[in-house]
C-alpha positions, 0 to 999 in steps of 0.5 A: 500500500501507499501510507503517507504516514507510514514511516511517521513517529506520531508520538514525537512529532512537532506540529508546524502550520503551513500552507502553499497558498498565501500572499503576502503581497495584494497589489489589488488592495486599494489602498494595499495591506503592507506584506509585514501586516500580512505576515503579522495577521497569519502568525496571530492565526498560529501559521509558522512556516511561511512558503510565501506563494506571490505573484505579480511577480511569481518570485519568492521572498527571503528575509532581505527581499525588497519590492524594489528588487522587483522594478530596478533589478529582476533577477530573471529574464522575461521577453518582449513580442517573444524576443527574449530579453535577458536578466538583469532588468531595470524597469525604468530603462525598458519603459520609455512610454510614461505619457501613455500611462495614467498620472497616478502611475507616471507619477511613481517612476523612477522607481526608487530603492524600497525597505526590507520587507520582513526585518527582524523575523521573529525566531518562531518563524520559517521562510521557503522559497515559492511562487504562485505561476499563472499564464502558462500557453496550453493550460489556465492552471495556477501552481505553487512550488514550495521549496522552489526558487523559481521565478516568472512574469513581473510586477505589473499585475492590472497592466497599470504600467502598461507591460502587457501592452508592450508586449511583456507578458505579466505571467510564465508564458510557455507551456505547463510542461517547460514551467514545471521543470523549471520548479522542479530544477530550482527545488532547494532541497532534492528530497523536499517540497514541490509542485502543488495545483492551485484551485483545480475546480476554480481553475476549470480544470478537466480530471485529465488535465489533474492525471497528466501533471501528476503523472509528470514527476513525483515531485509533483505532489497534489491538489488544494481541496480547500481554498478560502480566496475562492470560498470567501469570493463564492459568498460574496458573489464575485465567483459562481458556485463551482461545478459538482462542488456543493459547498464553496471552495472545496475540491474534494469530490475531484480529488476523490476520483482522481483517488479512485484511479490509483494515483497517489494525490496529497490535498491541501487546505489553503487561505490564498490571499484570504488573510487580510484584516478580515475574516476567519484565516481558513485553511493550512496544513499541519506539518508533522516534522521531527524538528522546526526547521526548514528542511523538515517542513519542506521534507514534509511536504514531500512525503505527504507527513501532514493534514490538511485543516481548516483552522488548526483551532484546537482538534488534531490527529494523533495517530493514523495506523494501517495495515492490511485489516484495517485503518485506525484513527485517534485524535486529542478530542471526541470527534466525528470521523468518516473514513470515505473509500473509492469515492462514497462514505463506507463508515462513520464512528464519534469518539477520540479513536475510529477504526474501519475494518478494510473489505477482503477478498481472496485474503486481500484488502479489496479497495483502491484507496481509503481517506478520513476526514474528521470534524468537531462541532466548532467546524474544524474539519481535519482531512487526513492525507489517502491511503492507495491499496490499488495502483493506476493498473489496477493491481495491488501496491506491495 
């Protein structure tokens, strides 16, 4: 079988929240929440490691990261009219059009040198390198890389500076394929991080499209079944409800068939950019690491030794075990607990401890996966990552 948990020592673990979706810089907000804000409000909502996923550009934030570094130096090439332009770039140079843009735009150039972004960081806290990359030429998918140094597109996010117009693109540009090798190439840690799909439902993508990246490498390693941007925008009318999902912002019936064909798929539970002055901060994941420290967190990720959440208040799992009989589940309150196999709900159990007894056949367990999810009544909802019995051919995993 595939157990993510396998190889995991529940009783001395250190519980980390993350999460691979979250901005730290909104350049929509009018007038914008300052990214060390953003950083204070989601370490006030208990999140300590910080893959930071911005766009605009698709670039990571260090502890020394100016937004300068960004208009006076891009450390990465771009291209205009398809004509490749090489790094490093000086926006001041390339925009010779100031009297096409509108005053309050003119007015900013020349851009100047900007502070430090995050000085001081607080010890409690963990950067990753990570990018949220968009505009890919043969999909419409949004991907996170935690781990990754990649970067792409630039820092014109409305075409207020009129790069776009210019013929530089604002996002990655090429195919999903070239994008996704690049991320990988620029992984930090050989066996940490990788390639999460961002809002696979919000994205419009077709379950195929889901299988071909998975397919791709290893490194990339699942779906967000949770996203707050998209819930919070669903509620407040600015999104359509999305299809075959009936609750706002969840892709968890996608990820139950992507599950149901053999494919191992992690799922993660996200804020996005939903981590603003407002609002309840939905959605992380909680890291279950031997240490605090960044390798660990991003270790973590890979090998699938995390839970996804919707707010890490107070309920948890302490125990996730599995053999050819059985699955068991323990958490550190009475709770609800439903374990969903090959796509329907197969058991429900309330209590600090659950077990589903596995169908057999011929002496083996006769299933293609096996995920939990569990509930309190203050709306925490845990979703333990799947277990994979059957493989893509159909056969039992050894």
């Amino acid at each position: 079988m595939n157990n993510p948990y396998q190889s995991l020592d529940w009783q001395h673990v250190i519980r980390v929240a993350s999460t691979p979706h979250m901005h730290l810089a909104a350049p929509w907000e009018n007038p914008p929440l300052s990214p060390r804000r953003r950083l204070e409000n989601a370490r006030r909502h208990g999140l300590r490691h910080f893959p930071i996923s911005n766009y605009y550009p698709s670039a990571p934030c260090t502890p020394s990261t100016r937004l300068s570094d960004f208009r006076l130096r891009q450390a990465w090439s771009t291209t205009r009219n398809g004509v490749p332009v090489p790094a490093p770039i000086n926006w001041n140079e390339l925009i010779t059009w100031q009297d096409e843009l509108e005053e309050e735009y003119r007015q900013q150039l020349p851009f100047q040198e900007t502070d430090v972004l995050f000085p001081d960081l607080p010890a409690d806290i963990l950067l990753s390198k990570n990018a949220e990359h968009h505009s890919f030429t043969n999909s419409p998918c949004h991907i996170t890389c935690p781990g990754s140094a990649f970067c792409s597109g630039n820092f014109d996010a409305r075409n207020r500076f009129r790069l776009r117009d210019h013929g530089y693109p604002t996002g990655y540009a090429g195919p999903w394929q070239e994008g996704f090798r690049e991320m990988i190439e620029h992984l930090e840690y050989p066996d940490g991080g990788g390639i999460v799909i961002a809002h696979p439902t919000w994205s419009h993508l077709t379950d195929a499209a889901v299988l071909e990246m998975l397919d791709f490498s290893p490194c990339v390693l699942g779906i967000e079944i949770y996203n707050d941007g998209v819930a919070r925008g669903i509620r407040e009318g600015r999104y359509p409800l999305e299809e075959g999902e009936p609750v706002p912002g969840y892709s968890t019936h996608m990820w139950d068939r992507i599950l149901s064909t053999g494919r191992q798929c992690l799922g993660f539970a996200v804020p996005d950019h939903n981590i603003g002055e407002q609002g309840d901060w939905l959605g992380r994941v909680v890291l279950l690491v031997p240490e605090f420290t960044e390798q660990a967190c991003l270790r973590a990720y890979r090998q699938g030794h995390f839970y996804a959440c919707l707010k890490d208040s107070g309920l948890a799992i302490t125990e996730f075990a599995v053999d050819s009989h059985g699955v068991s589940v323990a958490a550190n309150a009475v709770a609800r607990f439903k374990f969903i196999v090959d796509g329907a709900v197969a058991a429900t159990a309330v209590g600090r401890s659950a077990t589903y007894d596995l169908p057999q056949k011929n002496g083996t367990p006769d299933l293609t996966y096996v995920r939990v999810e569990v509930e309190d009544d203050s709306g925490e909802r845990l979703f333990a990552q799947p277990v994979i019995f059957r493989g893509p051919d159909g056969g039992l995993l050894p």
